[in-house]
N, CA, C and O atoms as a GROMACS GRO file, in nm:
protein
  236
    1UNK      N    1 -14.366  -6.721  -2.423
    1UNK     CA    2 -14.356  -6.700  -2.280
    1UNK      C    3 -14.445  -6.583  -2.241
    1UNK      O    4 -14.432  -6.472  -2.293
    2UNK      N    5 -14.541  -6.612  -2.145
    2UNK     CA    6 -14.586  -6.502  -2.083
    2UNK      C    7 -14.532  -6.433  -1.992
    2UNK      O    8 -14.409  -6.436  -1.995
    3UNK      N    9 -14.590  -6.353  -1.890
    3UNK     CA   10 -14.556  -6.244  -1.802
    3UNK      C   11 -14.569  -6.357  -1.693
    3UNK      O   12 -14.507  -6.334  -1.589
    4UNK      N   13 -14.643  -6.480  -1.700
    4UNK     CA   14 -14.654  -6.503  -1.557
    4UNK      C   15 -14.529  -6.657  -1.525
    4UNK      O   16 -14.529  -6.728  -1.425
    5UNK      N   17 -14.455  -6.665  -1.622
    5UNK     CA   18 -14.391  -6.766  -1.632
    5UNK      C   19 -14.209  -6.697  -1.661
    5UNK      O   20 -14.105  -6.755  -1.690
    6UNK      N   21 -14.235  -6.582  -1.641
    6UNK     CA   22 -14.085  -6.503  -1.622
    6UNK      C   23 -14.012  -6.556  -1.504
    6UNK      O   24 -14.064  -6.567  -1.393
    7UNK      N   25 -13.950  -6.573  -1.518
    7UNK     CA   26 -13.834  -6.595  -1.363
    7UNK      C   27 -13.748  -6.494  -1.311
    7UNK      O   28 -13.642  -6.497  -1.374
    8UNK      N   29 -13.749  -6.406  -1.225
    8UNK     CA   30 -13.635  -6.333  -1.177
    8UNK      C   31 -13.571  -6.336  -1.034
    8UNK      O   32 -13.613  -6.288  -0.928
    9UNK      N   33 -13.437  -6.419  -1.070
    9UNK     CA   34 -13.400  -6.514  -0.951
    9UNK      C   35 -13.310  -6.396  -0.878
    9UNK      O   36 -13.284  -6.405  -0.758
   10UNK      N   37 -13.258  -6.272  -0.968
   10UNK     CA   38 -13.170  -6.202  -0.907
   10UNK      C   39 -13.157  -6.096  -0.840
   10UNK      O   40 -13.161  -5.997  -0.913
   11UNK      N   41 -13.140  -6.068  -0.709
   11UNK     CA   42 -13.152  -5.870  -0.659
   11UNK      C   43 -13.059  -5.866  -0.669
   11UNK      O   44 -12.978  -5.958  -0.663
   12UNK      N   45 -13.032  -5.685  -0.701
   12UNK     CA   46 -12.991  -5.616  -0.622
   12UNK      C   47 -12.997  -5.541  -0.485
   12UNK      O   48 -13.069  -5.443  -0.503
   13UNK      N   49 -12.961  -5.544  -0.380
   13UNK     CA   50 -12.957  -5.560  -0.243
   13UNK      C   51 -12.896  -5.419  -0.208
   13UNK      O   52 -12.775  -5.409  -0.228
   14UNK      N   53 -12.975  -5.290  -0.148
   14UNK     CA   54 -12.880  -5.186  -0.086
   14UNK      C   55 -12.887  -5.186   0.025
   14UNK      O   56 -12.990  -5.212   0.085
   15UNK      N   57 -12.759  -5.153   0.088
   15UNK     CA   58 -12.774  -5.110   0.275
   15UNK      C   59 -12.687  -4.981   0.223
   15UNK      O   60 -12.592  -4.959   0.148
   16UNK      N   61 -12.781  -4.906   0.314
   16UNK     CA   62 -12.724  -4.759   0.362
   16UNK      C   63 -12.632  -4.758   0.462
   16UNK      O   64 -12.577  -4.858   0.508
   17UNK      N   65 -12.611  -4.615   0.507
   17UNK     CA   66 -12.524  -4.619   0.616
   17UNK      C   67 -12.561  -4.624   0.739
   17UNK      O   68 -12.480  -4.585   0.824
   18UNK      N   69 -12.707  -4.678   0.787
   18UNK     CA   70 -12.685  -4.695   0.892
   18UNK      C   71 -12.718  -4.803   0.913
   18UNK      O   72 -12.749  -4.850   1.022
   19UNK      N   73 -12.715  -4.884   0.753
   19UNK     CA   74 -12.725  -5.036   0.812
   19UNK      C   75 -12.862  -5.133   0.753
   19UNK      O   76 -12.856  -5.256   0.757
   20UNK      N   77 -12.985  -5.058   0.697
   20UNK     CA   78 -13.127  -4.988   0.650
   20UNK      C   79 -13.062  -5.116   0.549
   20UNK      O   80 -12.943  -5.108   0.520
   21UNK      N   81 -13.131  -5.214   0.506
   21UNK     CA   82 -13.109  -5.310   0.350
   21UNK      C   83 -13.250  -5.286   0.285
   21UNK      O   84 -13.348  -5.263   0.355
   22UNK      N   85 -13.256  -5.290   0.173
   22UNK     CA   86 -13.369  -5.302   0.079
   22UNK      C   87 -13.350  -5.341  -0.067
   22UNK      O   88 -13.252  -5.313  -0.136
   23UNK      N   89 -13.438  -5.398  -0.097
   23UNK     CA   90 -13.447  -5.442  -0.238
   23UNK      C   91 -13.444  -5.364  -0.334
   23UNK      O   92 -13.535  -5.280  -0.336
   24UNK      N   93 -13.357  -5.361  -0.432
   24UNK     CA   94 -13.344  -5.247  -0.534
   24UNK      C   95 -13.435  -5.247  -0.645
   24UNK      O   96 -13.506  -5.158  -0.692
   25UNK      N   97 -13.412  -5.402  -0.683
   25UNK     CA   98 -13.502  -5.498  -0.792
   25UNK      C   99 -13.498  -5.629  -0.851
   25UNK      O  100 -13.429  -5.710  -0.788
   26UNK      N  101 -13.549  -5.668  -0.948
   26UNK     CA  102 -13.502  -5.803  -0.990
   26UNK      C  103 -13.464  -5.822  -1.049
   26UNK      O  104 -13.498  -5.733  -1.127
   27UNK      N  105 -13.372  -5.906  -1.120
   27UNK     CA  106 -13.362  -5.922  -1.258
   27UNK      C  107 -13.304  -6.062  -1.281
   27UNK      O  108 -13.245  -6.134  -1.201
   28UNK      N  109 -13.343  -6.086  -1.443
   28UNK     CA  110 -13.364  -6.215  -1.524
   28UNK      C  111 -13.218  -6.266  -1.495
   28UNK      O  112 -13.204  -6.380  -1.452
   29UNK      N  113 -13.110  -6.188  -1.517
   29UNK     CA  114 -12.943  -6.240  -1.514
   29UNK      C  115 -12.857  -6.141  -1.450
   29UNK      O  116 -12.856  -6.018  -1.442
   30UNK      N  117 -12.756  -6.274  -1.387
   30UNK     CA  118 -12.673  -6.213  -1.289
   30UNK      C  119 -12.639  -6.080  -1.336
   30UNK      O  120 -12.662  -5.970  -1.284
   31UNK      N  121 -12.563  -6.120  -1.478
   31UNK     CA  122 -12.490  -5.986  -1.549
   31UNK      C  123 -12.614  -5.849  -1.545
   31UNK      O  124 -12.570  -5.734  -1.532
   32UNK      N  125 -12.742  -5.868  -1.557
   32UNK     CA  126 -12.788  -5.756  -1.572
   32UNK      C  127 -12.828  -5.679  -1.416
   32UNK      O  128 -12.838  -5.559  -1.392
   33UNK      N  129 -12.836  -5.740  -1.368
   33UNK     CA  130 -12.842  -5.722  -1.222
   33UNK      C  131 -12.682  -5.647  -1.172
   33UNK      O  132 -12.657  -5.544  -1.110
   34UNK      N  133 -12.617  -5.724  -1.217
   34UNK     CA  134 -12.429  -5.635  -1.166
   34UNK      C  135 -12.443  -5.525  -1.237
   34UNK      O  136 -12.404  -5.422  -1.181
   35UNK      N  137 -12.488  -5.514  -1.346
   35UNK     CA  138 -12.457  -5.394  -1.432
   35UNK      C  139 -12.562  -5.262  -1.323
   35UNK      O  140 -12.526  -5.146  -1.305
   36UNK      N  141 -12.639  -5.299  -1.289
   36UNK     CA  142 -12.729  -5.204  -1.231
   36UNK      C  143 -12.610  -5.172  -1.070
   36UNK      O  144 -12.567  -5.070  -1.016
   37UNK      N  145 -12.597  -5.329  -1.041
   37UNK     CA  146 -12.549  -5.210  -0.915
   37UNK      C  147 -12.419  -5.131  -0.892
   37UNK      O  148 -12.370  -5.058  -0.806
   38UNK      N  149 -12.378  -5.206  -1.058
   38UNK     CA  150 -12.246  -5.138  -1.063
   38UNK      C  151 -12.249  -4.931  -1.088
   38UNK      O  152 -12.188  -4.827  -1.060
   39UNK      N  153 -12.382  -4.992  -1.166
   39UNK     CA  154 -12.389  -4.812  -1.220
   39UNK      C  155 -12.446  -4.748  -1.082
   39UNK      O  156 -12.452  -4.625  -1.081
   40UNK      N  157 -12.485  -4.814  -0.974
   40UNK     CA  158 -12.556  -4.722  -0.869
   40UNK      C  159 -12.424  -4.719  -0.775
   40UNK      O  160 -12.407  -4.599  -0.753
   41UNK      N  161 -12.329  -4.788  -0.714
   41UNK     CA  162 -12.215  -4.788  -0.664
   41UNK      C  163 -12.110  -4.682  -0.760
   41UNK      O  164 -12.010  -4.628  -0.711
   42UNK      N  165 -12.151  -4.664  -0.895
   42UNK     CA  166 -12.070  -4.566  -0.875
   42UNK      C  167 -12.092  -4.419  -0.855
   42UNK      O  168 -12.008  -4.329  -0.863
   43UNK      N  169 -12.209  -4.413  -0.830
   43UNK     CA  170 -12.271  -4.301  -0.796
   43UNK      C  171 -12.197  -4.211  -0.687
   43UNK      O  172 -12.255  -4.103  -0.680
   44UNK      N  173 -12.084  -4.220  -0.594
   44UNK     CA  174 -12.053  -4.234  -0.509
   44UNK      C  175 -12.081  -4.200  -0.373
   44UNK      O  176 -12.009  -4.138  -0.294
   45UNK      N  177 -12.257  -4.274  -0.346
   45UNK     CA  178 -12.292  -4.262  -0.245
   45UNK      C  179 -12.252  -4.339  -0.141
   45UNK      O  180 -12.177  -4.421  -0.193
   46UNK      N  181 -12.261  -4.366   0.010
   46UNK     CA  182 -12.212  -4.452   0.119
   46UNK      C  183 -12.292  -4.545   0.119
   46UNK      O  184 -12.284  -4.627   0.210
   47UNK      N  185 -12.414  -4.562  -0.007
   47UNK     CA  186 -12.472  -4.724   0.030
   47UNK      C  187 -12.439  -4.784  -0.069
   47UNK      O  188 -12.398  -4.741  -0.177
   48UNK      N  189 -12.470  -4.982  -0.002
   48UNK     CA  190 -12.375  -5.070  -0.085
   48UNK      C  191 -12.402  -5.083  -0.149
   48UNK      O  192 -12.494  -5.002  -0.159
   49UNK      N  193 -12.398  -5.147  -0.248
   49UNK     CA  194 -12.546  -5.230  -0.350
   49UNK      C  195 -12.444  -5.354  -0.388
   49UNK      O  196 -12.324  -5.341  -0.409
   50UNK      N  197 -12.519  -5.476  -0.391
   50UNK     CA  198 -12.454  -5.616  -0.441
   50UNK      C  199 -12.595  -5.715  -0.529
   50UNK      O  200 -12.715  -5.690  -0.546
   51UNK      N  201 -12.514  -5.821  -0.565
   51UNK     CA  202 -12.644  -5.871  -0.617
   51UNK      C  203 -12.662  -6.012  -0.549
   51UNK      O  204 -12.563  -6.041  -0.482
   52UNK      N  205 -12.753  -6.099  -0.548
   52UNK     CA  206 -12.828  -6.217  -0.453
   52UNK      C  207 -12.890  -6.335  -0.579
   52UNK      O  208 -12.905  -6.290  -0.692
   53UNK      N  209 -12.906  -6.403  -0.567
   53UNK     CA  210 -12.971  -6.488  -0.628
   53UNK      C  211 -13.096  -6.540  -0.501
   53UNK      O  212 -13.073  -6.565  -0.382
   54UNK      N  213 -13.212  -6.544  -0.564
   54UNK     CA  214 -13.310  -6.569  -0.417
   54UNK      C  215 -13.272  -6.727  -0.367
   54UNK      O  216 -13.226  -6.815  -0.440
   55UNK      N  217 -13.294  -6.736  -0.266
   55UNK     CA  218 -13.298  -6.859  -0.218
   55UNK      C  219 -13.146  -6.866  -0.131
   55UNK      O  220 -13.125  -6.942  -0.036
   56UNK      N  221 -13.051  -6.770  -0.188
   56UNK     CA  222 -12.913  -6.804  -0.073
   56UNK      C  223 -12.943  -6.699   0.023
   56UNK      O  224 -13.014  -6.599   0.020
   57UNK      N  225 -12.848  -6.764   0.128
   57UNK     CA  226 -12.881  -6.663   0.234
   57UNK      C  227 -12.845  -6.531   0.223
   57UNK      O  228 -12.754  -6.492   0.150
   58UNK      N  229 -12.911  -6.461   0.291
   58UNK     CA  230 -12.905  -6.309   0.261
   58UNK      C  231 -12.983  -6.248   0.406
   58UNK      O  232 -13.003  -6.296   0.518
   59UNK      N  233 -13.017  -6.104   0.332
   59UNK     CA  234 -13.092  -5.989   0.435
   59UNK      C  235 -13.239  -6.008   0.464
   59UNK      O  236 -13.299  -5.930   0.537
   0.00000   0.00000   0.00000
């Protein structure tokens, strides 16, 4: 497998507090993607973070 045949179907998704969404990053699997926004949610800042698979609706 090359670099150009990678797939990364998954974000993580932050909105701040005033609402502000942005892309955190991608990644190959759900699980590694939760694990990221789990470790940034517990940071215990007021923004959200969740994860997306591309293609469902979203931000």
């Amino acid at each position: 497998m090359n670099d150009s045949t990678v797939t990364l179907p998954w974000l993580v998704i932050r909105q701040d507090d005033s609402g502000n969404r942005y892309r955190v990053g991608r990644y190959a699997t759900r699980s590694e993607a939760q694990k990221i926004a789990d470790s940034l949610d517990s940071r215990g800042h007021k923004q959200l973070y969740w994860v997306e698979r591309i293609g469902e609706d979203g931000p």
